[in-house]
C-alpha positions as CSV (number, residue, x, y, z in Angstrom):
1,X,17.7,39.5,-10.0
2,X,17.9,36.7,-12.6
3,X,15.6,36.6,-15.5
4,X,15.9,33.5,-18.1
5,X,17.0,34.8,-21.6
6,X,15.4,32.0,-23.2
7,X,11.7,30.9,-22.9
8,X,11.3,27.4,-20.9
9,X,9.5,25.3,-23.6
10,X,6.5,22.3,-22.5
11,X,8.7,19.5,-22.8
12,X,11.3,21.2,-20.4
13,X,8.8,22.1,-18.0
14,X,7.5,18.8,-18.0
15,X,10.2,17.0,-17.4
16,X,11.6,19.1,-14.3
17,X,7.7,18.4,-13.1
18,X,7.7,14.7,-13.8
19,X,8.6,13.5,-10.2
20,X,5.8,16.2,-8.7
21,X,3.1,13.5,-8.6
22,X,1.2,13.0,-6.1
23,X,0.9,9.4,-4.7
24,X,-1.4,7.4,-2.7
25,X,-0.9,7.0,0.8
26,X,0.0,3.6,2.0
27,X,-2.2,2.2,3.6
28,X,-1.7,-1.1,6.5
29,X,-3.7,-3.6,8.0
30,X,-4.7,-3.7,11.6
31,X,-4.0,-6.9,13.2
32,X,-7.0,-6.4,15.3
33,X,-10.1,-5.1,13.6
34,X,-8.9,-5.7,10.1
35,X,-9.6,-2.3,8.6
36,X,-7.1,0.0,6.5
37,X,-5.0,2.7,9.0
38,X,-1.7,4.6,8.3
39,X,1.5,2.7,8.8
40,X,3.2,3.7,12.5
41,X,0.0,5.1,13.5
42,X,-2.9,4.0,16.5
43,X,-5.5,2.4,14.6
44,X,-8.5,5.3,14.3
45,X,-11.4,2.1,14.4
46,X,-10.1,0.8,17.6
47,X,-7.2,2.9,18.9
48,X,-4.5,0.0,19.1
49,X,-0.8,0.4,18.2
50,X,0.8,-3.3,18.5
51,X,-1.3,-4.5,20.5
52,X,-1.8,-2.4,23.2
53,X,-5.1,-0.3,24.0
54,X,-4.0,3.5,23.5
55,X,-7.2,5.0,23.2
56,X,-10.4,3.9,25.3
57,X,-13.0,2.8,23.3
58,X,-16.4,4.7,23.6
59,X,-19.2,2.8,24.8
60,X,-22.7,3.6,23.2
């Protein structure tokens, strides 16, 4: 098993972690109701996906 001779110093460390980030999803438009929804994705507010009706809305 391989153990480092040398102790991995902050800046080193860092610098192998600098692309770990995280990031903010990005977000789209619907064309229909306007509100914010995952790219590629049926819209969770009204359950289209270009255009067409995937998901029946729920009448109350």
């Amino acid at each position: 098993m391989g153990v480092p001779k040398k102790r991995t110093s902050h800046a080193r460390k860092g610098k192998r972690r600098s692309h770990h980030a995280l990031r903010p999803p990005s977000l789209s438009v619907c064309p229909k109701c306007k509100s914010h929804k995952l790219p590629h994705r049926i819209c969770p507010n009204c359950g289209t996906y270009k255009g067409v009706q995937y998901i029946p809305l729920k009448v109350t």
